[in-house]
C-alpha positions in Angstrom: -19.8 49.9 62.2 -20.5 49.4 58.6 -18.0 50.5 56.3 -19.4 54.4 54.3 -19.5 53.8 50.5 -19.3 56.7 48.1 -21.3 56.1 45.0 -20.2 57.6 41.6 -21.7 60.3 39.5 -23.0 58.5 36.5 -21.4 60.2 33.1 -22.8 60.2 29.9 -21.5 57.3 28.9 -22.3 55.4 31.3 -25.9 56.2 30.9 -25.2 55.2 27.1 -23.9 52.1 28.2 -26.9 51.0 30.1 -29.0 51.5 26.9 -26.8 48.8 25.2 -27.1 46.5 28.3 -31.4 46.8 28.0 -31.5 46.0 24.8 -28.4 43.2 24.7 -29.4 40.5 27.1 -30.3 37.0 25.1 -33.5 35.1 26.3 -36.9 33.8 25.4 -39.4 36.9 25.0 -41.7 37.1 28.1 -45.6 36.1 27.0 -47.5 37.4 29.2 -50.5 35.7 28.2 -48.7 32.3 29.1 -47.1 34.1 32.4 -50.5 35.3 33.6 -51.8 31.5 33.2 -49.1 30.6 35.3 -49.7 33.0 38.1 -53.1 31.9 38.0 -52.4 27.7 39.0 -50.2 29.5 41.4 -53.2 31.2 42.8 -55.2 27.8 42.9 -52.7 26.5 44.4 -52.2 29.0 47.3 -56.0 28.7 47.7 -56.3 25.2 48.4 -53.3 25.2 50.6 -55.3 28.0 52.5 -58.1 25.8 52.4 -56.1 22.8 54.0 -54.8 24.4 56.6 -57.8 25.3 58.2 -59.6 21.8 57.6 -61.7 23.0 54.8 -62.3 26.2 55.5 -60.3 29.5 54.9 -59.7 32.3 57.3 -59.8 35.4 55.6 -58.4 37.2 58.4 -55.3 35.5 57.8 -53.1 36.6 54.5 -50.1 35.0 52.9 -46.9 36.7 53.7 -44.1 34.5 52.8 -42.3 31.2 52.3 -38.8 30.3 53.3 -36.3 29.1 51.3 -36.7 25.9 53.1 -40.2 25.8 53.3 -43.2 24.7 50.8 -46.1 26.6 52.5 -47.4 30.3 53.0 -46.6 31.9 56.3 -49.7 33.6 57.1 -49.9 37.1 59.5 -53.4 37.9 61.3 -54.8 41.3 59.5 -54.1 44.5 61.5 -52.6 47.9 61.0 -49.5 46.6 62.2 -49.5 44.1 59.2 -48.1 46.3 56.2 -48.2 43.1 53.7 -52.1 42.1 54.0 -53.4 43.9 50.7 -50.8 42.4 48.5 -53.0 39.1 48.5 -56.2 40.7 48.3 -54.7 42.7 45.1 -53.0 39.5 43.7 -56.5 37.9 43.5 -58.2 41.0 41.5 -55.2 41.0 39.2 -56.5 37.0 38.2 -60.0 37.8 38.5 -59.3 40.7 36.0 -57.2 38.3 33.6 -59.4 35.1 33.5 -62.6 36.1 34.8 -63.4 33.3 37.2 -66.3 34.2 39.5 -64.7 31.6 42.2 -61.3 33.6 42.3 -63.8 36.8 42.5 -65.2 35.8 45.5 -62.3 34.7 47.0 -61.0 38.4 46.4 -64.1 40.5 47.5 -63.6 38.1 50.8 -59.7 38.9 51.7 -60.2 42.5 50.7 -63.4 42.6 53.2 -61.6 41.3 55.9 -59.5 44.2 55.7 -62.1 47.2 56.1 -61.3 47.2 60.0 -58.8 48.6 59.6 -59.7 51.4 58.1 -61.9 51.9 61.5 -59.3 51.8 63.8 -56.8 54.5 64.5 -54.2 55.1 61.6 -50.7 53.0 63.1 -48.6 54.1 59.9 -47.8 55.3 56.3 -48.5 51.7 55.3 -52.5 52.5 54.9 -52.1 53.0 51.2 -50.6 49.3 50.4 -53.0 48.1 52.4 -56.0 49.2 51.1 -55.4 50.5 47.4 -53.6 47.6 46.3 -56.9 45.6 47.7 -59.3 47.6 47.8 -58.3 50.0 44.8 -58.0 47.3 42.7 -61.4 46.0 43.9 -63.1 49.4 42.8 -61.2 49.3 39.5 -63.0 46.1 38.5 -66.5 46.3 40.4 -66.8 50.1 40.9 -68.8 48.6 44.1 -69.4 52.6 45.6 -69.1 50.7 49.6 -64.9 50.5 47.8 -65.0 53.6 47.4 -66.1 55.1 50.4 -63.3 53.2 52.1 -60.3 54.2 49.9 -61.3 57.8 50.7 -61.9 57.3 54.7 -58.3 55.8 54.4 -57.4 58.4 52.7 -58.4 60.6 54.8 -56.7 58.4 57.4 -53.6 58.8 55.9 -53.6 62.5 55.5 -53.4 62.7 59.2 -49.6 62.0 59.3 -48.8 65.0 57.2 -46.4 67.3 59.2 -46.8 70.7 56.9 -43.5 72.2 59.2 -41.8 69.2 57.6 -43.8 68.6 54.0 -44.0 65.2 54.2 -46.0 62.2 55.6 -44.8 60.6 58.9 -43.7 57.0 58.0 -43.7 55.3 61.3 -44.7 57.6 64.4 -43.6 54.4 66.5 -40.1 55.6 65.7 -39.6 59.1 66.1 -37.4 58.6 69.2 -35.2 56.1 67.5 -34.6 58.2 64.4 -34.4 61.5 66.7 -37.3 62.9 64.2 -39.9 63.2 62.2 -39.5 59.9 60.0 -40.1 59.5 55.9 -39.1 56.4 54.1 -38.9 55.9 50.8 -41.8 53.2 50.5 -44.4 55.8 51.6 -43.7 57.4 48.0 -46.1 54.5 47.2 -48.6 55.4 49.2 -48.9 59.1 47.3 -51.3 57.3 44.8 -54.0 56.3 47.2 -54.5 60.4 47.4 -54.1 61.7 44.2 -56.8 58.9 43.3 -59.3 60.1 46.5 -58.8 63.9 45.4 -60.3 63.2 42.1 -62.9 60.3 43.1 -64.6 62.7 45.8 -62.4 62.9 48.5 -60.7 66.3 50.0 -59.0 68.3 47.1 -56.6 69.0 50.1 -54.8 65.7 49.1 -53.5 66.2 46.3 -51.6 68.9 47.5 -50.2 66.9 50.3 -48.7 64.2 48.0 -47.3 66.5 46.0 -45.8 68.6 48.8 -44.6 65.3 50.1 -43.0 64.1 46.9 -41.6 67.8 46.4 -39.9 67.5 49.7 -38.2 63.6 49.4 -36.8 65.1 45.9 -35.2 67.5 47.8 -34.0 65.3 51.0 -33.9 62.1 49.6 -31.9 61.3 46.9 -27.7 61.8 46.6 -26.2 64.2 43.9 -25.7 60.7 41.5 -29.8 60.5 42.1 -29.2 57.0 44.4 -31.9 57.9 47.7 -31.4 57.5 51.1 -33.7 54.8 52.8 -35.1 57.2 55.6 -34.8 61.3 55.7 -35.4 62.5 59.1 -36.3 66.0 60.2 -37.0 68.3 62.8 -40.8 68.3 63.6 -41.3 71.7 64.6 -39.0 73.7 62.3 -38.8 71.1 59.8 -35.3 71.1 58.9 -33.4 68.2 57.5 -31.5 66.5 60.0 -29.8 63.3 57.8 -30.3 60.4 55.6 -29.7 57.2 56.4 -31.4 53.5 56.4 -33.1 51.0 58.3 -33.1 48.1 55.4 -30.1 48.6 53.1 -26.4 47.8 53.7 -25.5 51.5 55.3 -26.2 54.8 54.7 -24.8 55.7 51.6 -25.6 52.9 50.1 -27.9 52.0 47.3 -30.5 49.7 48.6 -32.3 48.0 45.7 -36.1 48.5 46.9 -36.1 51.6 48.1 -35.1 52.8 44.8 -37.3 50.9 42.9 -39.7 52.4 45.2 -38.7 56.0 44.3 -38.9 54.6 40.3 -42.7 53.9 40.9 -43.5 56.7 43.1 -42.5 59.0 40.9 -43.9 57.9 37.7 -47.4 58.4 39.5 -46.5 61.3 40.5 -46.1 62.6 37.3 -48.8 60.9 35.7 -51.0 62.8 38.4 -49.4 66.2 37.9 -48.0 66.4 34.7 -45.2 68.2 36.2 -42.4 68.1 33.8 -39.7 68.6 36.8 -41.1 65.4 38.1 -40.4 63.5 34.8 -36.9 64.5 34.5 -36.7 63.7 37.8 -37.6 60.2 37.7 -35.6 59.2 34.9 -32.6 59.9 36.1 -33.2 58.2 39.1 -34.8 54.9 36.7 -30.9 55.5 35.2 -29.3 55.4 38.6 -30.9 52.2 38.9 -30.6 50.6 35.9 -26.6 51.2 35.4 -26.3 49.4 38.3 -27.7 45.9 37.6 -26.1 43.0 37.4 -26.6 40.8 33.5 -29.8 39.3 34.5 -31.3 42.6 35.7 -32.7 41.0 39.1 -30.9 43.2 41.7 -28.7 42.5 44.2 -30.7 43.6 47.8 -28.2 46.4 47.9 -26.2 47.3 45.0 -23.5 48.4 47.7 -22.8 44.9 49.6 -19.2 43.9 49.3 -20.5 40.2 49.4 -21.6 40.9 45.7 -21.5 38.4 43.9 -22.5 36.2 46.4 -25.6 38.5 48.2 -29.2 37.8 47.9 -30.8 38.6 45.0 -33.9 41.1 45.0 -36.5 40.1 43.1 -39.1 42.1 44.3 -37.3 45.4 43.7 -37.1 43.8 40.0 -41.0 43.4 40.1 -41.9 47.1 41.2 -39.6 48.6 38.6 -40.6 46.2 35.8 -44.0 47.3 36.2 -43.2 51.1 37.2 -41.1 50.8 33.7 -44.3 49.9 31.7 -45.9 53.0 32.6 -43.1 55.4 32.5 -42.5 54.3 28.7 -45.9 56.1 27.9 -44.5 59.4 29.1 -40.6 59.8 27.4 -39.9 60.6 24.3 -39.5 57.4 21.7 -35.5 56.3 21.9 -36.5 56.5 26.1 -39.4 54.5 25.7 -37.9 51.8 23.7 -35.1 51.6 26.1 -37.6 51.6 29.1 -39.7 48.5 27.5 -36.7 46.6 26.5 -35.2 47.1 29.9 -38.8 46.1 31.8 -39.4 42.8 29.2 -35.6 41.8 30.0 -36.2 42.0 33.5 -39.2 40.2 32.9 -38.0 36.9 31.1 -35.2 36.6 33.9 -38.1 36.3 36.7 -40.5 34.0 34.3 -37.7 31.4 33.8 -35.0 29.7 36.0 -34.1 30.4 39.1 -36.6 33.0 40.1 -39.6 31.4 39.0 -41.3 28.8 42.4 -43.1 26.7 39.9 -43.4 23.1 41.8 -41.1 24.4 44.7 -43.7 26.2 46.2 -47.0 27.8 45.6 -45.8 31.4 45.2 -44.8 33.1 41.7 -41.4 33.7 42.3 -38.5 33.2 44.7 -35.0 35.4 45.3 -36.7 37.7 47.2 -35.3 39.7 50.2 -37.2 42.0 52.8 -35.3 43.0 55.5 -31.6 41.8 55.8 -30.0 44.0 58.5 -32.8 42.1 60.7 -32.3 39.0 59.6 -35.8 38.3 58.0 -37.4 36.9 54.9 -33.6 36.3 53.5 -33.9 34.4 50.1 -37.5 33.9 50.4 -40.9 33.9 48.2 -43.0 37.4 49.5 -46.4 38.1 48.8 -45.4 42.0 47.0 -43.0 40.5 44.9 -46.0 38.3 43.7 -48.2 41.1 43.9 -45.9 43.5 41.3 -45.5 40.5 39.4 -48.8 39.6 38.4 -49.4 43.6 38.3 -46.7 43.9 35.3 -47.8 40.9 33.7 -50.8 42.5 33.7 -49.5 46.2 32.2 -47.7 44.1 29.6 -50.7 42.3 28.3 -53.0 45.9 28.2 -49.7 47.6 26.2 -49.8 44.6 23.8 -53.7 44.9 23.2 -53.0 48.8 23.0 -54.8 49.7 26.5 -54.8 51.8 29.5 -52.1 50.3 31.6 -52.7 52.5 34.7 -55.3 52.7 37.2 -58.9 53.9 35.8 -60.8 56.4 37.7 
């Protein structure tokens, strides 16, 4: 049995502490412009490895997943419902169509993202709908406004919706796994997933969606988070009455401990959430649990997989939690007041220049962006290894930076 850790209750200065630690790290000052380059010979790179393992020809059926730590190719899964990571590669290619505006790397996007409209048709498996279609599929909308995008985003939408338990008030994360959890199931990933409906509500879909994610993120505030604003991996509940039952998790080190993506998942979720609802509850919310995180990290600001493993020092880094808050960072600077926002921006570009530059960057190692990733430890799989979402919040925060630099929208466009 793993051993129960009791995190502390952050004081005041503590939280003053972090501010100094954002803004004290030494480094080169990421360029995003340079960065996005980079991402995009990684891309090329990728592509015509794609290309060669097929004898010419790509299947588009088949996305990039991951590479081992040993390894020098992609690890490709077959797309299906089952498949949560197939719009990450899809959404990766819009990103460097949108910075360099090759027509080659647009068709290569419009052709993974195609390839995953079936499963939109099929029956909905899980919460994962929303990575899988409006990190391709949203993305591909964003930059075409092809109305055949559209449509799809709102059928899976739609989809989606269908795993909302209103006894409970949240969405059903995996309905494969209500007997092993002895409930109705939410993690904290599907907070990600929340954005797919706000954007269908407004964009013609069912108004009725926006009130489910909202519902939804009202009820993991409630459930899913510890009084020192750390969150529990999964909440489970009673189905019928809807009652809590427990927190616990299913990727981090134990219950009550701090596992470094699901937070940084709860960091992003609920920035869109308030940029959707302009709730000011949901802004105060989400900074102190941005703080919870960032008092934790280690000089580099690349988390540890779980802030709680006694192994620390000598755990697996996380550098796909440092992706999704680096980029969730960029937006929630538009939102707090100045001394915040400063903080916020220092703390994202910090994070940043650790993952352009030694050891996280892949450069020649391997075709990917970046390695030090981690996905699911307690199983044993994609331990120290180079995943497509890390890649895919990567290239996304890159891509923030450069539109705050020119003064732009950072955040999806209607």
């Amino acid at each position: 049995m793993k051993k129960k850790i009791l995190l502390p209750v952050l004081s005041l200065s503590t939280l003053i502490a972090t501010a100094v630690a954002c803004t004290s790290l030494n480094g080169s000052t990421v360029d995003p412009e340079r960065d996005l380059t980079y991402c995009d010979e990684q891309v090329h790179r990728t592509l015509e490895q794609l290309t060669e393992n097929k004898g010419g020809h790509i299947d588009y059926t088949m996305q990039p997943r991951n590479i081992a730590a040993d390894s020098t190719c992609w690890h490709c899964r077959k797309t299906c419902p089952e498949e949560w990571c197939s719009g990450f590669w899809p959404g990766v290619l819009w990103y460097d169509y949108e910075y360099t505006g090759d027509t080659t790397i647009r068709e290569q996007a419009v052709r993974f993202t195609e390839s995953l409209k079936t499963i939109v048709d099929a029956p909905v498996f899980d919460h994962d709908l929303g990575f899988l279609i409006f990190c391709s599929y949203g993305n591909a909308y964003r930059l075409t406004h092809n109305p055949e995008y559209k449509k799809v985003i709102i059928n899976a939408a739609d989809s989606l919706a269908t795993l909302f338990n209103p006894a409970v008030g949240t969405l059903l994360t995996w309905p494969r796994n209500i007997e092993m959890f002895g409930g109705h199931n939410t993690i904290m990933d599907t907070m990600i997933n929340l954005e797919m409906l706000f954007w269908a509500a407004k964009n013609g879909g069912n108004p009725y969606l926006h009130d489910i994610a909202v519902e939804h993120a009202e009820t993991t505030m409630k459930n899913h988070f510890r009084p020192d604003y750390t969150s529990y991996h999964v909440a489970v509940y009673n189905p019928e009455s809807g009652d809590f039952i427990r927190g616990c998790t299913h990727q981090g080190y134990s219950d009550s401990s701090m596992w470094a993506r699901g937070q940084a998942w709860a960091i992003y979720g609920y920035t869109v959430v308030y940029r959707e609802t302009k709730d000011p509850k949901f802004l105060d919310f989400v900074q102190k649990v941005a703080d919870a995180y960032l008092t934790r990290l280690p000089e580099d600001m690349i988390p540890y997989w779980d802030f709680n493993d006694p192994r620390i020092p000598d755990a697996p880094r996380d550098a796909s939690a440092a992706c999704v808050v680096a980029s969730a960072l960029l937006e929630l600077s538009n939102y707090v007041d100045k001394d915040t926002s400063r903080r916020y921006l220092d703390c994202s570009r910090k994070m940043l220049t650790s993952l352009c530059n030694d050891p996280y960057r892949a450069g020649k190692k391997n075709p990917s962006f970046l390695l030090h990733s981690t996905g699911h430890h307690p199983a044993g799989s994609e331990i120290d290894a180079s995943i497509i979402y890390a890649d895919y919040y990567y290239i996304e925060a890159l891509t923030r930076m450069r539109h705050l630099n020119r003064n732009e929208n950072i955040c999806q466009v209607d």
